[in-house]
Structure formats: structure tokens, C-alpha cells
C-alpha positions, 0 to 999 in steps of 0.5 A: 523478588530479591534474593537474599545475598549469600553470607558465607561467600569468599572474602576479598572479591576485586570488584562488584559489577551489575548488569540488567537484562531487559526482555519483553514477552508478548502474547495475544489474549481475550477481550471484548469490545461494547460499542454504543451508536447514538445518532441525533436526527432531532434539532435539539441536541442530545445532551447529558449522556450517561452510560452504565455498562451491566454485566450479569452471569446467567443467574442474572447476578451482577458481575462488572468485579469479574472484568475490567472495563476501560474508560470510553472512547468517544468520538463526534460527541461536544463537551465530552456528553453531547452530540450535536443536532443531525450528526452521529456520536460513538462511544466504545469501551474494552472488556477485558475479562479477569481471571476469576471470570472463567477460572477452568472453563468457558462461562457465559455472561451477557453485556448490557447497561442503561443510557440515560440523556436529556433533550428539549428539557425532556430526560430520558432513560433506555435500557440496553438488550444485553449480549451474550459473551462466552468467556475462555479460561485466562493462562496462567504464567509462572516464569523461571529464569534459571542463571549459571553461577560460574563464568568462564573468562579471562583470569585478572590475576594471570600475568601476560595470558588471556584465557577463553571466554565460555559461553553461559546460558541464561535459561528463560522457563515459561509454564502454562499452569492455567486452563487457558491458551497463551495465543502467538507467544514471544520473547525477546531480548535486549543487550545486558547493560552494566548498571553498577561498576564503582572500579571500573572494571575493564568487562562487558557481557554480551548475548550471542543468541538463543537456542530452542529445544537444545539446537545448535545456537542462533544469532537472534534476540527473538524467540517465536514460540507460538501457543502455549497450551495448558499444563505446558512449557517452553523454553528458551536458552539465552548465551552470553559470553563475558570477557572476565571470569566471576561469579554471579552472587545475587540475582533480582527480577521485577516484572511490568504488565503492560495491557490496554487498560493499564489495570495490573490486576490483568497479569496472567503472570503469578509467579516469578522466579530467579534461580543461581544455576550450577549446571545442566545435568541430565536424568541418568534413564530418560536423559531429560534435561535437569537444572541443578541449583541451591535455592535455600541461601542459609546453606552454608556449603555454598552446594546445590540443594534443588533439582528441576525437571526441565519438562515440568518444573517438578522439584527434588531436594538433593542429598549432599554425599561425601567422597570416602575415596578419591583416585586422580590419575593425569597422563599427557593432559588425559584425566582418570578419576575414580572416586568410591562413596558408601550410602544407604539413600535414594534419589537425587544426590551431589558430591564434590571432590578436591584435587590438585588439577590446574584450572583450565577448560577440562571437557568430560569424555565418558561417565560411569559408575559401578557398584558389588552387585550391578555391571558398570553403567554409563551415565550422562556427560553434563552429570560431572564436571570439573570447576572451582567456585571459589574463582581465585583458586587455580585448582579443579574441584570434580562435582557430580549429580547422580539419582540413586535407586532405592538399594544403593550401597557402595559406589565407585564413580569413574571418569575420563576427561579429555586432552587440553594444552597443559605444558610438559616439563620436559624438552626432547631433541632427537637425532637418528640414524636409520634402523638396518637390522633386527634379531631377537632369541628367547628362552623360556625364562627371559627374552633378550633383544638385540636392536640397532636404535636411534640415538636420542639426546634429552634435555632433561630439566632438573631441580636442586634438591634441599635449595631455598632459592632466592629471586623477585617473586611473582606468584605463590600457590600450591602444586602437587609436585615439583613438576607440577610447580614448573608446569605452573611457571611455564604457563607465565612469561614472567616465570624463569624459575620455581622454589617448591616445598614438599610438606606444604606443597607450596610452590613459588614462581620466580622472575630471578634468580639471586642465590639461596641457601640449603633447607630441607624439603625444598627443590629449587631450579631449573638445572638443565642436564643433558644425557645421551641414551646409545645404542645397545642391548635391553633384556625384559623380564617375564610379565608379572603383577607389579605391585603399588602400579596403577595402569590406565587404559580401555576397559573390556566391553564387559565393564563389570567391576569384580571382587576378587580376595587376590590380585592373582584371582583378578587374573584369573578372571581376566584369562576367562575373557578374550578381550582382557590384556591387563587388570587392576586390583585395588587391595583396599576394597578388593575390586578388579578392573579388566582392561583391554588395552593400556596406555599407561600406568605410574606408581600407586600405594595399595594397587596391584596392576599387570601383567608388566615386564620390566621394559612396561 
């Protein structure tokens, strides 16, 4: 079945490449084998041989259409009809029985004929005792292939820098819709082969292995599956890896039967599907396996619209929600987004949310929402993650599969992603002296603390302020902040400085500097200034609640997110529980956070966060 390509994809792909992936599945199945002796002891030979195999139902009804039966196989016969005088002939034929012979339950039939041939001038006619045959229910096979879209690899538009290969899963779905057993099932697989490459892209893709019943992946091309029983599924996960990032944007299979009797009408399989894969989610209560996918290629968002279940092949439509609020919160490599949706459906949803996030391998820690009426829940790992679709952008989009009850609301999505090897833009060289003594005096109103420290030189990187540089430019993009533009630069060799323009966010990297001239709005650089911070005296305020901050830390075991009409109510409820050291309040929605540790904060319009002191 071809799938229609997609009309309303990206334009300007650098190159097209096709691969084909030739797998073989294998199965034991019923047949019958009629064998007719014919032993001449006359010294004529017998000559004229006909046969004419009959097969009737108890009713005694004719039934030869419900069977496909092959040509004859002879053997000792003489021009193909004769069996020469004092010798044995043999001819045999396979019975294979069509579906329609036995559609749900065992059915009995009888194997008989009529033999006819001629010998001494004298023509002879015998009718054949019939045989009783008892014929079991075929399976029927529908098989599902399920292929991810985006494939993690190098980036051809990176300069001097080879990003890691991700391995994509090609899941095979093989399901026994019939009342029959498919006997010592198989599926085996060769090496893709790329069939169309007209710019000889430098590429190759390459299956690893397989997995079965979400193992650990291994490195064999055959999967043994056994008997597949009626109403039942088996699975097989194939791993590829390919040394380029892309998108797979059209999807073909075409299946050949191969039997003894080389009849197509014998296929046992009746339904055959590709399916463009998003991503493996899971079923938030029972946590089985879900594959998310867009099945109707008129929907122009180029989002999932279809989920299956893994365990029958069960489809949902999914509902394409839209974000109200987004929160993104990035400290040392460590992501924290909060994004907040209002609806008032049920069931299987997806959402997707931009960010300004450098493209990268960002891995899910933890997942969770939280409504006005419900504790927060934890929900599955796979059911968010952070991608781009469209390939050439080098920003993330986050993306998120939930099923809703029927009494959904507001909703605030949260998640933590982990640690990955972003570059800071900062550079710190330390010289210390050993600490001798400490003393520290307070009073009910401040705290004062007296330390002998170390003595810390920073090399601090710094940008012109209002300066259009000028240079040979490399790259040109968007970056959410001036740092952000330099943390993009230090990711390229070829990148020595960075120009960045605060209304449009643009950021353009620099192999060399040539001058510039003034113009608003504009940071150029680096200027690299060298402070020395030296021992002394830091007086701390009494801890207070910090308006526009935002604190990121673990919340309380309790992680019931509370509406409080004041960020000094939210406190209150936080002095209530033990474990609570700090709380969030977000002035908009009225909703409290309770946090029991932190690990940091940075300004936020609309949030109110503490209790802090001015040394936090």
C-alpha cells in the first residue's frame, strides 16, 4: 500500500535518499497430501491415465473451489499417461485448503476422484473410495509496521562537529485475527539497501538488532516466535542506526506469498499496513505500550492523530490541545518546564509546545501533571519528549501524550529533564588560600558574617553593548539571549565571536572580527574583563518572599499543588508541613508549590518565591 506524500512538509530538503528492507516471515500450515499407486502386472501397458480428484462435504456437495490442489507429481509413468507393462507408477497431488474451507471451526470433508485408462484396446473407468480429511481454521494475519519519523545523526549543517547516532525502532506487529494457529512462526530480516540516492549523499543505515517483549536489544536479524494462537500478537522491535539525521517522509510495503502450489489466493495474510511512528508512549494506568502516529495525511499540522495499543491493535483518535501557558526554566544543563493547558474533553490527547532549547539528546527524568482538584500524579517517562520535526531547525519542541478522564479541567504539565554537555559561557580560574578561622555574631534583625575566604580571579566574558560588528560570517539563527547566542558559537570551531540583536533574537556567529559601528539593540563580542573578588565582610538580610523569582528545587512528598489567594497564604501552608523549606507562588493562576530543597532560581515576571535573604 503506498502512502500518500505529505503536502504540506518543509521545503528545501538537501537530498532524498530510499531504502528497502527485505523480511521474510515464515510459518508451518496445513495441507493434505492424495497419493494414487498403479501397479501393472498385465503384459499390455496401461495407457491413457486420466485422474479427476473429488472432493465433497458431508452433504455430499461438491467442494474442489474450497481447495487448491496442485498439478500431479508422477513418477515411473511413459510419456506423462503410461505405465509400462510389469512396473509401478505413482502419482501424488498437495491439497491445500482455502480459507473459506474451515472459516471458524473444524470441518470435515472426503478426498475421493475417478481413474479412467485404457488397456488391450479395453477402456476402463474405477471410482476412488473417498477419504475423510478433517480441516482446522486457517490464521489470518494482519501485519503492522510501525516506523519512527525522526532520526537522530549527524547534522550535515554542523561545521567541524559529529553528532551521535540514535537508534530508531522499526516495530514489526503481527496479529492472529482468525480462528487458526500460525505453527512455529519466524521473522527474519536482511540488511536495508539504499536504492535511490541521485546526490550521493554520504549515509548508510544499518540494523543493530531486535528486541522482543521490551528486552535488552540483540545482535540477531531472527526472531523465533513460535505459535501464534487466535485473537493474538507478536511483536518484534528492529534497531537500526543511521549515521545522518532526517526524516522518513514516505513509507511503501508490498508483500509476496510463496507456498508450494504457487497459488496467491493461499495468503493468510489480509491486511497489510505502514504506519509514520512519532514515538512510544505509554497508557498512564496499566503502562502498556502505545505507539502514537498520524495516519490521515490531509492533516495539515503534520501532528499524531491515532493511537494503538501494542497489545491489540485497538485505535483511538487523539485530540490536538493547544498550550495556554509555558514555563522553561534551564540551569547547568538541567531543564524544568511547566506548561498549563484548560480543556474540557476526554481521552487521548497531544500537545506541543516551542522553546528556544538547543537541539540536542535531552533525556526525560520525571513527568507529571497536576490539576485544582487532584494531588500531582506521576506519569510515564516516553509520554514527553523533546524534538524538532522539522530537521533543519536547531531548536526543541517539547511534546506531550496524555489520556484524560472524563472531568479534566485545568492542567499543569511538569517536567525535568536531565543534565547534557551544554557549554557555559563563563571561564573561572581559582587561587586559594586555606580558611584559618570563623565567627559569626547575630542579632534579631540582621545576621553578620565574618570569614577569612579564598580569593577567586573570573575571567568574565563580556559583550559590547549597542555594537554591530562586522567579520566573515558563518552561521546565522535565533538564540534566546545574548549568552545563549555564545553558548551556540562555542559549540563551532569555526566560531570566534557572535553579534546578537535583542528584538529579533537574532544571533549571528563570527569567524572574524573586521570592526562595526554603533546600533541600537545590539551586543557584540566577546570583551573578555578580569575582576578579583577579595576577602571581606557579607551582611545577610532576614529571608523574605522575593518577588518576579522563580526557585527550582524538589518538591515535598506531598506534591499537591495548592490555590492560595497570597504567596504569604502559600507560606502558611508550607510551615504546616515539615518537610517544606521553600514555596512558589505564581500570581496569575494562584497556584503554590511546595519545595523542600533548592537548587536554584532566577528572575521570573509574575512569580513570587522564598523565603530568600539577599545572600540566596
Amino acid at each position: 500500500e503506498n502512502y500518500k506524500k505529505e503536502p504540506s512538509e518543509e521545503k528545501g530538503v538537501c537530498a532524498v535518499v530510499r531504502i528497502k528492507l527485505v523480511q521474510t516471515l515464515a510459518m508451518t500450515r496445513e495441507a493434505f497430501s492424495a497419493q494414487l499407486e498403479i501397479k501393472n502386472n498385465d503384459d499390455n501397458p496401461i495407457e491413457n491415465i486420466t485422474v479427476r480428484i473429488m472432493i465433497t462435504n458431508k452433504n455430499n456437495e461438491m467442494s474442489n473451489a474450497k481447495f487448491s490442489i496442485s498439478n500431479a507429481t508422477i513418477v515411473n509413468f511413459n510419456d506423462d499417461s503410461s505405465v509400462l507393462s510389469k512396473t509401478t507408477g505413482s502419482m501424488e497431488w498437495l491439497i491445500i485448503p482455502y480459507y473459506e474451507a474451515s472459516p471458524e471451526e473444524t470441518t470435515d470433508y472426503y478426498i475421493g476422484g475417478e481413474f479412467g485408462y485404457s488397456i488391450g484396446g479395453e477402456t476402463v473407468s474405477i471410482v476412488l473410495t473417498p477419504t475423510k480429511i478433517s480441516v482446522v481454521p486457517d490464521p489470518r494475519l494482519s501485519v503492522h509496521y510501525f516506523w519512527e519519523k525522526y532520526v537522530w545523526g549527524d547534522n550535515p549543517f554542523t561545521e567541524n562537529v559529529t553528532e551521535p547516532s540514535k537508534p530508531f525502532a522499526v516495530i514489526a506487529t503481527i496479529r492472529n485475527f482468525g480462528f487458526g494457529i500460525a505453527y512455529d512462526m519466524s521473522l527474519s530480516s536482511g540488511q536495508p539497501e539504499i536504492i535511490e540516492n541521485e546526490k550521493g549523499l554520504l549515509v548508510d543505515f544499518k540494523l543493530i538488532g531486535l528486541t522482543l517483549d521490551d528486552g535488552e536489544i540483540e545482535p540477531k536479524f531472527e526472531a523465533n516466535l513460535g505459535d501464534l494462537g487466535p485473537k493474538s500478537i507478536s511483536t518484534v522491535k528492529w534497531w537500526m542506526n543511521c549515521t545522518l539525521q532526517g526524516i522518513f517522509k514516505n513509507f511503501s510495503i508490498n508483500i509476496k506469498n510463496k507456498n508450494p502450489n504457487g497459488d496467491p489466493k493461499l495468503s493468510i495474510i489480509d491486511d497489510s499496513q505502514v504506519h509514520e511512528l512519532f514515538q512510544q508512549v505509554k497508557e498512564p494506568e496499566s503502562n502498556e505500550t502505545m505507539y502514537l502516529v498520524r495516519n490521515r495525511f490531509t492533516n495539515e499540522t503534520l501532528a499524531p492523530d491515532t493511537i494503538y495499543y501494542s497489545t491489540t491493535l485497538i485505535t483511538d483518535n487523539v485530540t490536538i490541545l493547544e498550550a495556554e501557558e509555558i514555563e522553561i526554566n534551564e540551569v547547568e544543563g538541567s531543564i524544568q518546564a511547566t506548561i498549563m493547558v484548560r480543556t474540557n474533553i476526554s481521552g487521548p490527547v497531544y500537545l506541543k509546545a516551542k522553546t528556544l532549547i538547543g537541539k540536542r539528546i535531552l533525556p526525560i527524568k520525571s513527568l507529571t501533571k497536576a490539576n485544582h482538584s487532584s494531588s500531582e500524579i506521576e506519569l510515564p517517562v516516553t509520554n514527553a519528549w523533546f524534538v524538532n520535526y522539522n530537521y533543519k531547525k536547531d531548536v526543541l519542541d517539547i511534546h506531550i501524550f496524555d489520556i484524560l478522564p472524563s472531568n479534566s479541567d485545568s492542567i499543569v504539565y511538569t517536567i525535568n529533564a536531565g543534565k547534557d554537555n551544554i557549554i557555559t559561557s563563563t571561564t573561572q580560574t581559582t587561587t586559594s588560600t586555606p580558611t584559618s578561622t570563623s565567627t559569626t555574631t547575630s542579632t534579631s534583625t540582621t545576621t553578620t558574617t565574618t570569614t577569612t575566604t579564598t580569593t577567586k580571579t573570573t575571567n568574565a566574558i563580556k559583550f559590547k553593548q549597542n555594537w554591530q560588528m562586522k567579520g566573515k560570517r558563518r552561521m546565522k539563527g535565533r538564540s534566546k539571549s545574548v549568552t545563549a547566542c555564545w553558548a551556540r558559537c562555542e559549540r563551532k570551531k569555526s566560531c570566534n565571536f557572535i553579534s546578537w540583536f535583542k528584538r529579533g533574537k537574532t544571533c549571528t556567529l563570527f569567524a572574524t572580527y573586521t570592526g562595526g559601528r554603533k546600533k541600537a539593540g545590539f551586543y557584540s563580542g566577546p570583551v573578555i574583563a578580569t575582576t578579583t573578588t577579595t576577602p571581606g565582610t557579607t551582611t545577610c538580610s532576614d529571608p523574605v518572599l522575593r518577588n518576579n523569582w522563580i526557585l527550582m528545587g524538589m518538591k515535598v512528598a506531598d506534591k499537591t499543588i495548592i490555590k492560595t489567594r497570597t504567596a504569604t497564604a502559600c507560606w502558611a501552608k508550607c510551615q504546616l508541613n515539615p518537610e517544606c523549606s521553600f514555596i512558589i507562588w505564581k500570581k496569575r493562576n494562584r497556584l503554590c508549590t511546595r519545595l523542600a530543597t533548592k537548587w536554584g532560581g532566577k528572575k521570573k515576571r509574575g512569580f513570587v518565591s522564598g523565603l530568600l535573604s539577599n545572600c540566596d
